[in-house]
Z-matrix of the N, CA and C atoms (Angstrom, degrees):
N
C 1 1.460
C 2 1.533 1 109.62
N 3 1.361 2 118.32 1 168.95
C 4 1.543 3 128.04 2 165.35
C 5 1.290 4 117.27 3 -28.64
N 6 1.228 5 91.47 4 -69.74
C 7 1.786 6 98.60 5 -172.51
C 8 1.668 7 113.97 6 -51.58
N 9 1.929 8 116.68 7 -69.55
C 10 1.563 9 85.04 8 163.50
C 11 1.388 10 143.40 9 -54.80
N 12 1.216 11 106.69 10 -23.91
C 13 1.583 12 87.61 11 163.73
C 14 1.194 13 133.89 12 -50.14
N 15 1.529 14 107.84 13 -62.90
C 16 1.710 15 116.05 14 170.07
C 17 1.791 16 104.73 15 -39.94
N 18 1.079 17 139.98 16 -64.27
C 19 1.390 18 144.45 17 149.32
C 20 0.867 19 113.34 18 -13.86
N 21 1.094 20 147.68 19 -78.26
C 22 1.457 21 151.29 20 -164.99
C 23 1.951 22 107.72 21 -57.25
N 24 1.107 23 96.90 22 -59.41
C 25 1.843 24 105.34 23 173.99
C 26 1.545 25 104.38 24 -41.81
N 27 1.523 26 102.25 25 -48.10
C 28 1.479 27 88.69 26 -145.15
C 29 1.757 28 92.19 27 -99.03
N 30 1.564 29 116.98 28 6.46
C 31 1.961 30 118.46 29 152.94
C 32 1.409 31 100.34 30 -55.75
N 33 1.212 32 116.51 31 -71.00
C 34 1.462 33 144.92 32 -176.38
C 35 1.164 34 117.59 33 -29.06
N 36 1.471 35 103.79 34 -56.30
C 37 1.779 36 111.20 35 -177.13
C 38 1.363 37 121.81 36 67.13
N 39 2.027 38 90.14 37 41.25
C 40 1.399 39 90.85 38 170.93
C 41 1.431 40 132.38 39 -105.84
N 42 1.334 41 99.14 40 -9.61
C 43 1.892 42 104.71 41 174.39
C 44 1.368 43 84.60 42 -158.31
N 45 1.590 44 84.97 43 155.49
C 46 1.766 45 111.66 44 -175.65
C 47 1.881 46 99.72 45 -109.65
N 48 1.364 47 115.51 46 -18.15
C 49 1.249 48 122.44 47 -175.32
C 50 1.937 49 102.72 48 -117.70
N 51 1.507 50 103.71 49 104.47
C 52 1.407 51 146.26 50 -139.41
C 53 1.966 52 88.39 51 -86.60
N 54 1.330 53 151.59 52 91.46
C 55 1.096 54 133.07 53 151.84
C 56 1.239 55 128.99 54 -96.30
N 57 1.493 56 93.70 55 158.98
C 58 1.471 57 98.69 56 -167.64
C 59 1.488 58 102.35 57 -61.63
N 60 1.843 59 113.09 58 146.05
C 61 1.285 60 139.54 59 172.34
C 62 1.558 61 115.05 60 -33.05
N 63 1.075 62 87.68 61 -52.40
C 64 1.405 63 106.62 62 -152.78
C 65 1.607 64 96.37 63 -65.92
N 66 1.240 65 125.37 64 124.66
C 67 1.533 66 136.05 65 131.59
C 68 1.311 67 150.59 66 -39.31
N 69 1.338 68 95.95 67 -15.30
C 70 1.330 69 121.98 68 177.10
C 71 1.372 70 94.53 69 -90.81
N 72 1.397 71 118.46 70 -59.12
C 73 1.723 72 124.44 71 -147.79
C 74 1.608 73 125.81 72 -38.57
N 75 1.523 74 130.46 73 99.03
C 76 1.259 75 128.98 74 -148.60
C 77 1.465 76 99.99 75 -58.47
N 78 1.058 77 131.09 76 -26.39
C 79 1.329 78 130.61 77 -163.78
C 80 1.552 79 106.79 78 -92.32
N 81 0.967 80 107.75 79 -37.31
C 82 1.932 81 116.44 80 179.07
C 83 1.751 82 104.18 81 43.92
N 84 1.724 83 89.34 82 46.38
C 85 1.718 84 100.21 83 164.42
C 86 2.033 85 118.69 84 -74.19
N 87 1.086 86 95.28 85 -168.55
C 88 1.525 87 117.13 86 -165.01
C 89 1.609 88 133.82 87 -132.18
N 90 1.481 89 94.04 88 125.47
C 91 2.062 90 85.10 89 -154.32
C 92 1.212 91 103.13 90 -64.40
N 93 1.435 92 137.93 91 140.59
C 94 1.306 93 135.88 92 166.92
C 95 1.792 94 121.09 93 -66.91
N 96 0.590 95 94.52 94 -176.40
C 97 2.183 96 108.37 95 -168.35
C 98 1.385 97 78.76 96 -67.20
N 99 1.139 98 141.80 97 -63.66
C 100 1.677 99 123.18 98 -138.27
C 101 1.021 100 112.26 99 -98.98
N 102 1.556 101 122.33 100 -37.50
C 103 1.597 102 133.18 101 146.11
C 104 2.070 103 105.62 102 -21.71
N 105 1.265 104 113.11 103 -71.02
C 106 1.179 105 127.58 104 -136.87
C 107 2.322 106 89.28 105 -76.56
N 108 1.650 107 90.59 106 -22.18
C 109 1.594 108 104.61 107 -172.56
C 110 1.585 109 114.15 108 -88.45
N 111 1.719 110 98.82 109 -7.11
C 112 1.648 111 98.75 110 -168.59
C 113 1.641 112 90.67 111 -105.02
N 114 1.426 113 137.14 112 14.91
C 115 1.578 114 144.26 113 165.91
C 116 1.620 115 125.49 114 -136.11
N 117 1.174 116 99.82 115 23.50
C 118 1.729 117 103.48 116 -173.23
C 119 2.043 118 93.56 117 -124.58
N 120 1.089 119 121.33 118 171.49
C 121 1.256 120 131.09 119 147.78
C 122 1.621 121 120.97 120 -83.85
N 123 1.275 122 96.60 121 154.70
C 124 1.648 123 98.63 122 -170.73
C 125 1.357 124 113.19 123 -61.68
N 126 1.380 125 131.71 124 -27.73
C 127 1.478 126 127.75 125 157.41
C 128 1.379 127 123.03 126 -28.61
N 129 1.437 128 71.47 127 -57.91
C 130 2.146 129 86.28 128 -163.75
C 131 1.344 130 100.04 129 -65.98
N 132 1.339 131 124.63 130 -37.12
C 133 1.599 132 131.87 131 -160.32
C 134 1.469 133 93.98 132 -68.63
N 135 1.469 134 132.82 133 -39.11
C 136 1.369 135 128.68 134 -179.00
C 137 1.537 136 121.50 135 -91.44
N 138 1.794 137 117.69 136 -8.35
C 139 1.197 138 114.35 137 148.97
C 140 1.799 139 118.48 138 -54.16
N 141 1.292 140 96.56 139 -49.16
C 142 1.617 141 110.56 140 -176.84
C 143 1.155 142 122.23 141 -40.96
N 144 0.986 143 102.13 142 -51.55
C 145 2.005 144 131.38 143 167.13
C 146 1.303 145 123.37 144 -52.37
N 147 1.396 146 94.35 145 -32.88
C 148 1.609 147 113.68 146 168.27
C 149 1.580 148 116.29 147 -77.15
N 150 1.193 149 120.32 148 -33.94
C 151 1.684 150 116.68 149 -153.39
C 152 1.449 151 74.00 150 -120.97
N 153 1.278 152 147.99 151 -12.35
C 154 2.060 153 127.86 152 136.69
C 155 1.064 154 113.70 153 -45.12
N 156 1.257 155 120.32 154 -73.02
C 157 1.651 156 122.77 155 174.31
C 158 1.976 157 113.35 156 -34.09
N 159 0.890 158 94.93 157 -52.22
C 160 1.627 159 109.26 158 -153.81
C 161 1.524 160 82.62 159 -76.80
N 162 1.185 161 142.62 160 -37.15
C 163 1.528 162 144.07 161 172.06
C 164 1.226 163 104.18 162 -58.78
N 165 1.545 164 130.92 163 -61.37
C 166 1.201 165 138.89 164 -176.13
C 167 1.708 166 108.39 165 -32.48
N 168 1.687 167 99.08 166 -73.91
C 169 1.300 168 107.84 167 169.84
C 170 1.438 169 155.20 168 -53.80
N 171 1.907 170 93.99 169 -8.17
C 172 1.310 171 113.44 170 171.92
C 173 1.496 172 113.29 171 -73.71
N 174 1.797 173 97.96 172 -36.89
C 175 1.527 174 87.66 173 -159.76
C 176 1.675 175 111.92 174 -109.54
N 177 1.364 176 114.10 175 2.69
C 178 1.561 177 139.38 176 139.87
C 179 1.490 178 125.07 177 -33.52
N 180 1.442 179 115.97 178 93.64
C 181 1.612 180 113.57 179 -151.58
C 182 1.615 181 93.48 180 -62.53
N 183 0.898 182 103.70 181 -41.37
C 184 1.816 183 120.65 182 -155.42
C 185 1.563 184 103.40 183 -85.57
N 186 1.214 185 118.42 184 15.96
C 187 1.625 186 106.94 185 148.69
C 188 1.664 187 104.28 186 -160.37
N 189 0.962 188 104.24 187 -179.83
C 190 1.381 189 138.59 188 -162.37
C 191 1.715 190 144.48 189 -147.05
N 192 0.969 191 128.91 190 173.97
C 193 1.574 192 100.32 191 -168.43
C 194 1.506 193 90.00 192 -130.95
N 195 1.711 194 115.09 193 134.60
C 196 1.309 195 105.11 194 170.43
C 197 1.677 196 130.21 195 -61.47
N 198 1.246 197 113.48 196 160.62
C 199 1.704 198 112.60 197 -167.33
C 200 1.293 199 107.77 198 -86.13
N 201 1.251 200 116.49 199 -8.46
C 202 1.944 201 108.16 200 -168.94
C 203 1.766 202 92.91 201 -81.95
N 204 1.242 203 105.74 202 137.28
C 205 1.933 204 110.63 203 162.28
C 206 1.358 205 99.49 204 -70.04
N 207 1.208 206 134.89 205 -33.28
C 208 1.564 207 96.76 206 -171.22
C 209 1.853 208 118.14 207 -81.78
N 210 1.491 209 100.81 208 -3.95
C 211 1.012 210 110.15 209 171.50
C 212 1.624 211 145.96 210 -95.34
N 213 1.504 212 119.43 211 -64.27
C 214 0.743 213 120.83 212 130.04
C 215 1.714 214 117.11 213 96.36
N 216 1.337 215 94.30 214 1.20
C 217 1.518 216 120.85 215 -174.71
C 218 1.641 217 110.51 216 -57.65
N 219 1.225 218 125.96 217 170.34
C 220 1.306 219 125.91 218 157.42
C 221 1.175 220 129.92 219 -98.74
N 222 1.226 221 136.50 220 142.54
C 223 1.537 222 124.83 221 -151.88
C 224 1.624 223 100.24 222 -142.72
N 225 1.379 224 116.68 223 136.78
C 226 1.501 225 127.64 224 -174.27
C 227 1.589 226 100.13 225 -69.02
N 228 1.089 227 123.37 226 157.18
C 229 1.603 228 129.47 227 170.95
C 230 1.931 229 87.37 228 -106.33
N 231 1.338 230 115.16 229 175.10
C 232 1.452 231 102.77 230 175.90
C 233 1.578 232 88.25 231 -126.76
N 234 1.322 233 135.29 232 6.35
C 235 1.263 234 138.40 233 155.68
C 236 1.340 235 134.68 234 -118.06
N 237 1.445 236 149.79 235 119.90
C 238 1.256 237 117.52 236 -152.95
C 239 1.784 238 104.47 237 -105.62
N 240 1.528 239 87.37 238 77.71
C 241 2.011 240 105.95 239 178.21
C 242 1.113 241 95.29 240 -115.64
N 243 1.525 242 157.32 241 95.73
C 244 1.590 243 148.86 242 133.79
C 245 0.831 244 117.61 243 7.94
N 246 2.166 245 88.90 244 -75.44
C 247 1.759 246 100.81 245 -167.07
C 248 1.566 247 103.47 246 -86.81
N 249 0.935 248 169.83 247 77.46
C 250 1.427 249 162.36 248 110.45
C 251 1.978 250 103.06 249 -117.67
N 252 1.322 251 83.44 250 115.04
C 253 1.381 252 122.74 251 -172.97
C 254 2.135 253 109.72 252 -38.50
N 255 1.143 254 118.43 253 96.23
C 256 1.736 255 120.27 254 -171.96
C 257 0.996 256 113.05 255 -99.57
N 258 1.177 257 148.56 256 -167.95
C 259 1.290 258 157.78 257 169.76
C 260 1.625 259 109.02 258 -101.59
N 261 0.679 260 143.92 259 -166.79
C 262 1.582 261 147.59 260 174.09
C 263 1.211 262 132.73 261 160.43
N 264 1.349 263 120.66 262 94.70
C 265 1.621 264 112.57 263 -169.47
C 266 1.463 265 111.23 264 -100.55
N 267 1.368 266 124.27 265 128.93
C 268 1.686 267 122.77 266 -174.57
C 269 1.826 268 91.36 267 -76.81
N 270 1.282 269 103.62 268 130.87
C 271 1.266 270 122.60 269 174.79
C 272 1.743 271 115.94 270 -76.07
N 273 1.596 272 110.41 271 -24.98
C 274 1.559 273 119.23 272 165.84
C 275 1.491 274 111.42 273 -64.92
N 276 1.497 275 131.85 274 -45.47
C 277 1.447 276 139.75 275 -152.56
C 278 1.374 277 94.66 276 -121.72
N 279 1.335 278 137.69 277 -68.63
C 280 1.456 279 138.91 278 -175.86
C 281 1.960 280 102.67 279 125.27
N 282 1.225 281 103.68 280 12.85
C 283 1.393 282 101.84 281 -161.12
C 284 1.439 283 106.32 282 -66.03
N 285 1.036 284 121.49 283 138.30
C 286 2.045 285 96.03 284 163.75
C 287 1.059 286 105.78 285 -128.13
N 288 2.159 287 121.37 286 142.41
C 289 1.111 288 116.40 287 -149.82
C 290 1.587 289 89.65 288 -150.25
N 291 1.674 290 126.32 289 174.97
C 292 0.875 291 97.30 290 177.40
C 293 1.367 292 107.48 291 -108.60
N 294 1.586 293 121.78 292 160.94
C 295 1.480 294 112.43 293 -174.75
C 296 1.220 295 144.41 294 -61.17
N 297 1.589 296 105.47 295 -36.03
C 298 1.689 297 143.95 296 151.27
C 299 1.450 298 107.98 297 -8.56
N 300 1.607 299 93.23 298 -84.64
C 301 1.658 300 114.97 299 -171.01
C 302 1.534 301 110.56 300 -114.70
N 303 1.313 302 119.23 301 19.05
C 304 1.716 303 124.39 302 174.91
C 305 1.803 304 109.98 303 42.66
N 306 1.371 305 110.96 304 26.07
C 307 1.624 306 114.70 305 -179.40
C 308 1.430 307 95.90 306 -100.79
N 309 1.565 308 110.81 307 178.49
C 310 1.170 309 109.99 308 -177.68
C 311 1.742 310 123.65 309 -68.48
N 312 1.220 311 133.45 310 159.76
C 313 1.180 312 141.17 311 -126.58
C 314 2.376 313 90.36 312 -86.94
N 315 1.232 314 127.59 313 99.99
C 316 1.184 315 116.85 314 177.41
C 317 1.471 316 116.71 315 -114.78
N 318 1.237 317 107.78 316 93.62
C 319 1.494 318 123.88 317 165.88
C 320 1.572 319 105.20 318 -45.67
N 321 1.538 320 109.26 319 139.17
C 322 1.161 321 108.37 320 171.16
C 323 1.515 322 135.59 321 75.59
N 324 1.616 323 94.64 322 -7.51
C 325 1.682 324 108.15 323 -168.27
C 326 1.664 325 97.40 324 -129.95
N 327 1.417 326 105.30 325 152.96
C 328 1.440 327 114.33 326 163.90
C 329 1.598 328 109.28 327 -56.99
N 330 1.645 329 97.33 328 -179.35
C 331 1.388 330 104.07 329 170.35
C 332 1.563 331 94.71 330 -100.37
N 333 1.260 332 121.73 331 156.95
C 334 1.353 333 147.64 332 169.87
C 335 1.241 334 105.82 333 -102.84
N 336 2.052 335 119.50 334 114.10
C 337 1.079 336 103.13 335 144.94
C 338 1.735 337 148.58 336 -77.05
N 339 1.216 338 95.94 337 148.95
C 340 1.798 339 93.90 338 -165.38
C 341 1.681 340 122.50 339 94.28
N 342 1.538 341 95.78 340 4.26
C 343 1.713 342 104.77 341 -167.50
C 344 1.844 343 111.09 342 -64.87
N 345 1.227 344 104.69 343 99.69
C 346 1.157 345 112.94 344 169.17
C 347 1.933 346 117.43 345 -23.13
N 348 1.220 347 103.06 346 131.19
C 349 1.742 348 117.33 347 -174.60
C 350 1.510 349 89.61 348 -75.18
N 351 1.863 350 105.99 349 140.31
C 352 1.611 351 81.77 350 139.80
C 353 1.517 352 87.86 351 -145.36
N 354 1.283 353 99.17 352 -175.05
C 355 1.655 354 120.93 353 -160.85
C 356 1.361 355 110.93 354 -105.07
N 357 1.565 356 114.28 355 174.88
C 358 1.285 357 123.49 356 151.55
C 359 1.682 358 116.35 357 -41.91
N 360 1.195 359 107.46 358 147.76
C 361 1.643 360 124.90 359 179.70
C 362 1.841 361 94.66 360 -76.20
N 363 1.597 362 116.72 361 114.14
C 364 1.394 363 105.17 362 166.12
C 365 1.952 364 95.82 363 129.98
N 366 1.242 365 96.02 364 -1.38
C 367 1.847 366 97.99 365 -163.03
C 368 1.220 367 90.04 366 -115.24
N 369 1.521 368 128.33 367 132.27
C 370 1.328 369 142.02 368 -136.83
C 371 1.428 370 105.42 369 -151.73
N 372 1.206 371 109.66 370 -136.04
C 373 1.240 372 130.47 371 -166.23
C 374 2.038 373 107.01 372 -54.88
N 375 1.130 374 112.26 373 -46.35
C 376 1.545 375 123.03 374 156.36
C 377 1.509 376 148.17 375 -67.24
N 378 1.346 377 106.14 376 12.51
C 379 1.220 378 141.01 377 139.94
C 380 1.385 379 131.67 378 -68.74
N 381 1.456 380 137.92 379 113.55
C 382 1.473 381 121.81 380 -172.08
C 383 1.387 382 103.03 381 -93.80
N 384 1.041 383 100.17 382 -175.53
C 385 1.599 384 120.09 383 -165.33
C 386 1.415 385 116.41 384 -127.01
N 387 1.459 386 117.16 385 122.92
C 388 1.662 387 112.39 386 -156.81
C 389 1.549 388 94.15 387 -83.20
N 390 1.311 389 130.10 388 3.30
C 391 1.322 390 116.06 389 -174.79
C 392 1.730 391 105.75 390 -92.29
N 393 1.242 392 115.55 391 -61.13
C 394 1.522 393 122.39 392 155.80
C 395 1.106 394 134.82 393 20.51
N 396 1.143 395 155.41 394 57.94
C 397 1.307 396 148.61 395 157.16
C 398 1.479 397 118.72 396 20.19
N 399 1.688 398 108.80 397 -61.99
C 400 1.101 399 128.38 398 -177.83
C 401 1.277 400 124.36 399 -66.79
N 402 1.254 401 103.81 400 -27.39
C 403 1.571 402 112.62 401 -150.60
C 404 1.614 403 118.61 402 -59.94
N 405 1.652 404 119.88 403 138.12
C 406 1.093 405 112.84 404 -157.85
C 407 1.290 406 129.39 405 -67.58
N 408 1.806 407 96.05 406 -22.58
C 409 1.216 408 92.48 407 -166.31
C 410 1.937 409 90.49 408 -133.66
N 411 1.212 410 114.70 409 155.48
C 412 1.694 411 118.61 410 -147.16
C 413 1.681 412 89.60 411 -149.77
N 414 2.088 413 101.58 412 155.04
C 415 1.907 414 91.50 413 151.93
C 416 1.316 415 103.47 414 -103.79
N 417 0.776 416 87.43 415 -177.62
C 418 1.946 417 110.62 416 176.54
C 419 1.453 418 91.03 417 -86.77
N 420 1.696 419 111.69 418 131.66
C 421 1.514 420 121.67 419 -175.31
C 422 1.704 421 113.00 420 -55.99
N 423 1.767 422 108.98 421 -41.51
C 424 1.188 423 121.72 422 -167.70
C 425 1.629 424 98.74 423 -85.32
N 426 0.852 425 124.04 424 -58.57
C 427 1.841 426 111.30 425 -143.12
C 428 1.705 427 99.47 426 -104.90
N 429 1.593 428 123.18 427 -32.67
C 430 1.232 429 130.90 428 153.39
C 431 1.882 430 100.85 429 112.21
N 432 1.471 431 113.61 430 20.01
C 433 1.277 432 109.30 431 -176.40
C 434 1.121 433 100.31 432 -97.12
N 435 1.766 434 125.47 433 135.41
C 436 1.151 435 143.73 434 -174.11
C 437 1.518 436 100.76 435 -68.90
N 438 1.619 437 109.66 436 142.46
C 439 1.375 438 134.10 437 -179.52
C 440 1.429 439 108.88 438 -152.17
N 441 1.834 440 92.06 439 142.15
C 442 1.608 441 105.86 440 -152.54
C 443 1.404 442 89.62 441 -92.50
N 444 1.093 443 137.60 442 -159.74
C 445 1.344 444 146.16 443 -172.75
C 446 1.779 445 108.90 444 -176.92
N 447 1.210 446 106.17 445 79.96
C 448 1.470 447 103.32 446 -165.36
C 449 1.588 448 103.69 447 -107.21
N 450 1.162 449 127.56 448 -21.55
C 451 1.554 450 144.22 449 154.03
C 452 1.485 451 118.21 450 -150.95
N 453 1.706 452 103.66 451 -159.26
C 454 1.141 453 118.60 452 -170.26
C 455 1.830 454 112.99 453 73.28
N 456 1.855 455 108.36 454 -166.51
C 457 0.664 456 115.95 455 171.89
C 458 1.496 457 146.87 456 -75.71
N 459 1.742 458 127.32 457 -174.08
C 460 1.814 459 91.87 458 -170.30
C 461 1.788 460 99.88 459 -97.38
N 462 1.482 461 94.59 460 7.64
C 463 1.930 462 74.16 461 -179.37
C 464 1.616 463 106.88 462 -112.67
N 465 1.227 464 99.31 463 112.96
C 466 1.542 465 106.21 464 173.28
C 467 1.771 466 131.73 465 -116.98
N 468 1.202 467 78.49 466 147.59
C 469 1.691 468 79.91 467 -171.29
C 470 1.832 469 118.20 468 -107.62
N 471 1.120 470 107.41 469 123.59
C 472 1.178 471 120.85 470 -173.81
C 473 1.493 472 114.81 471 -43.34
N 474 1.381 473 117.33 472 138.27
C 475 1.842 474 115.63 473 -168.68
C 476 1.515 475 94.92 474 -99.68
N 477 1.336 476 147.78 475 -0.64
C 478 1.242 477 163.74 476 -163.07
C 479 1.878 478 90.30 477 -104.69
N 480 0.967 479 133.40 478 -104.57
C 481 1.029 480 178.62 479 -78.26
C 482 1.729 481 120.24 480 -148.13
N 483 1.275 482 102.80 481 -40.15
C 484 1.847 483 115.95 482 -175.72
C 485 1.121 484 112.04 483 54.18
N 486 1.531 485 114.54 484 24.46
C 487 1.599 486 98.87 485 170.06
C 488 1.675 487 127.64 486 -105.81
N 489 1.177 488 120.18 487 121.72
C 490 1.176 489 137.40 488 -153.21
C 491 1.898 490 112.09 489 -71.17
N 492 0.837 491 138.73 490 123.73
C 493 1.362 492 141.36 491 -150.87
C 494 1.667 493 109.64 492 -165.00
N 495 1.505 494 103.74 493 146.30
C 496 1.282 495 124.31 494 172.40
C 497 1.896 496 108.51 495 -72.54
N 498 1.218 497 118.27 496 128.33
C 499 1.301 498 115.14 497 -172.51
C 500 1.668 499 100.99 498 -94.33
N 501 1.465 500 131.30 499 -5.04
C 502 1.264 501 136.58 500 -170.18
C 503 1.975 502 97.94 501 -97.46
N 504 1.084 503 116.63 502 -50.43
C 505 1.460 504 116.06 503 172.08
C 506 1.396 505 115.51 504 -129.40
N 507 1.289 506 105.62 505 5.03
C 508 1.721 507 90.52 506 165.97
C 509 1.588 508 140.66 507 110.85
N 510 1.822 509 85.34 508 -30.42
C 511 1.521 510 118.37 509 -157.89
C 512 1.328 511 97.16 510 -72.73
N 513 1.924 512 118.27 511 156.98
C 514 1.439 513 107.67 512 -160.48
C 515 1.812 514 81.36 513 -90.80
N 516 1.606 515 92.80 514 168.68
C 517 1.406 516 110.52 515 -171.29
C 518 1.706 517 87.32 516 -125.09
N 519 1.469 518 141.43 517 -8.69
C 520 1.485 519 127.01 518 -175.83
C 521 1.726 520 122.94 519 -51.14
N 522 1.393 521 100.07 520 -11.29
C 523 1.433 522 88.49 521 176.16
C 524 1.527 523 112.92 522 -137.49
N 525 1.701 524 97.95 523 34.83
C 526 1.207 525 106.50 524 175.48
C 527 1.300 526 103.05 525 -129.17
N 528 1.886 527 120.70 526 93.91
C 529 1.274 528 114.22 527 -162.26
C 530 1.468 529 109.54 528 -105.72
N 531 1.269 530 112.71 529 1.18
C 532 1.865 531 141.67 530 162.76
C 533 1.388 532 109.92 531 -66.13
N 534 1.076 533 119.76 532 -45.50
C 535 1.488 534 124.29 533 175.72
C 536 1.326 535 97.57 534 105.69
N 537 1.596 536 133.62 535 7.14
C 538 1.507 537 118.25 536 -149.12
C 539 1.566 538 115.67 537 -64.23
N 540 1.273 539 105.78 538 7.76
C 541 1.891 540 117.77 539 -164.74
C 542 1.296 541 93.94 540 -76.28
N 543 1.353 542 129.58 541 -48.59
C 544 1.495 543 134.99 542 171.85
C 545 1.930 544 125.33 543 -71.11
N 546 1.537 545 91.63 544 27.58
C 547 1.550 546 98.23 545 177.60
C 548 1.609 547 116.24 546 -120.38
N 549 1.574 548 111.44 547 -2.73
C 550 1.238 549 131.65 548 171.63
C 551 1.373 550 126.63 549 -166.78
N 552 0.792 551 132.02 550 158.64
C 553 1.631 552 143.79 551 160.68
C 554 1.484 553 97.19 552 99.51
N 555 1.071 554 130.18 553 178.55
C 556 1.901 555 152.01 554 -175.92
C 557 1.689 556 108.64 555 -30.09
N 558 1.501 557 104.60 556 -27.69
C 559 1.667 558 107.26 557 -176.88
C 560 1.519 559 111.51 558 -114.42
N 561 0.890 560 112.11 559 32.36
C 562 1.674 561 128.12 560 -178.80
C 563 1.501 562 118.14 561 -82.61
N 564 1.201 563 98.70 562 125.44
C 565 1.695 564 114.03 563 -170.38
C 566 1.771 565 100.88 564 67.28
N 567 1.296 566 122.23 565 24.61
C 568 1.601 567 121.46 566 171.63
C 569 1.714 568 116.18 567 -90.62
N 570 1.198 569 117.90 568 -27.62
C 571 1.300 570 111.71 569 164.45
C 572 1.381 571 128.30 570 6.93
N 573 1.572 572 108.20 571 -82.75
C 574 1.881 573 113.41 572 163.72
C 575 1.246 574 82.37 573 114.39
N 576 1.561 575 128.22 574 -72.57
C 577 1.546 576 118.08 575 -179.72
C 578 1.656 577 128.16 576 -89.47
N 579 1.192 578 114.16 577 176.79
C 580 1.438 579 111.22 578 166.97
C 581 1.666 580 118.25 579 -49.54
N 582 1.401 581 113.10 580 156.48
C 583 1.728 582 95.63 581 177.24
C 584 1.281 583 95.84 582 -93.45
N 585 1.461 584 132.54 583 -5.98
C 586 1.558 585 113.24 584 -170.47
C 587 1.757 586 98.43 585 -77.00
N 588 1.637 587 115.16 586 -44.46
C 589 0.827 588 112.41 587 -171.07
C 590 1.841 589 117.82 588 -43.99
N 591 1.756 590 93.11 589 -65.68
C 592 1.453 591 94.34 590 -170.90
C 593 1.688 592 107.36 591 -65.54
N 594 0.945 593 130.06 592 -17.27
C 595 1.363 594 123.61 593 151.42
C 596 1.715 595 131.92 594 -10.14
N 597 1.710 596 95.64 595 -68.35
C 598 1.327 597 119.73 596 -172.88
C 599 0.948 598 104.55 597 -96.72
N 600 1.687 599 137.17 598 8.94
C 601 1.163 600 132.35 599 -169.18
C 602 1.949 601 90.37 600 -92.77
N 603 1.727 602 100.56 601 -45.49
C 604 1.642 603 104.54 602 -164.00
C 605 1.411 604 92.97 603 -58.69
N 606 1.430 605 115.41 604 -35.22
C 607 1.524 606 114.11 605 -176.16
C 608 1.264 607 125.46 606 -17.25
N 609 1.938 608 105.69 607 -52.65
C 610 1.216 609 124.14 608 -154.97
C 611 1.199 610 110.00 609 -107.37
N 612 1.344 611 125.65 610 16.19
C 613 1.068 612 120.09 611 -166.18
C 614 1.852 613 122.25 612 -109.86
């Protein structure tokens, strides 16, 4: 029905802009905020709210989200260039990083892809670890925008980007629309959901 669907997207955290089901629908309009708030639970209604915001800010030249997990703040750019490398200090933590590649702040140097994060001096055990399997919070292999992982399943696809990926090693999943990655090797039987489900989920996406 309606309602899981809207549910299901917004477990997923795959679109913040809600269309109608239907395939047919000539208009292939979009449920509004209050529509989408008068069939969800109040949880979900404040995940939603969350991955608006967090949309907002993705595609907002002029800010950014700080890189530390325990932090997590939003941080002004003082130019609105992405890609050309700024300075940036989160005004919540004091961290300064660079904007480019959200690593620590390197004057004079390229960005490194894959350049290991590091944190404030004092941040420990509550810090994740980009190597981790587990780890809560990960980038996206292709485009490099951080994604949380608070449920659902292990193959997720980037809301930046649409690129579809194993959240256990990484590996792209775009032309694996079978799922067969979860039928052998180190991530086997890791899925988390049904494959029919997430199946029809990429369907819609």
């Amino acid at each position: 029905c309606l309602k899981q669907y809207v549910e299901l997207l917004i477990k997923e955290g795959l679109e913040t802009a809600i269309s109608c089901p239907d395939a047919a629908c000539p208009k292939r309009g979009h449920l509004q905020e209050n529509e989408i708030e008068c069939m969800v639970a109040s949880e979900i209604m404040q995940r939603y709210k969350k991955l608006q915001f967090e949309r907002e800010v993705l595609l907002d030249p002029c800010r950014t989200w700080c890189p530390s997990s325990t932090c997590q703040a939003v941080c002004q750019l003082q130019e609105p260039s992405p890609q050309d490398p700024q300075l940036v200090q989160c005004k919540a933590c004091d961290i300064e990083f660079c904007s480019a590649c959200k690593s620590n702040w390197h004057p004079g140097q390229g960005c490194q892809e894959n350049m290991p994060i590091s944190f404030l001096p004092g941040e420990t055990s509550s810090v994740f670890k980009m190597e981790e399997d587990d780890a809560p919070i990960k980038r996206c292999p292709k485009c490099k925008v951080y994604i949380e992982r608070d449920e659902g399943c292990a193959q997720m696809m980037c809301k930046n980007c649409k690129h579809a990926f194993c959240w256990y090693c990484l590996e792209s999943l775009d032309d694996d629309f079978l799922l067969i990655h979860y039928d052998k090797g180190p991530c086997r039987n890791k899925l988390g959901h049904s494959r029919a489900s997430v199946i029809w989920h990429r369907t819609q996406v």
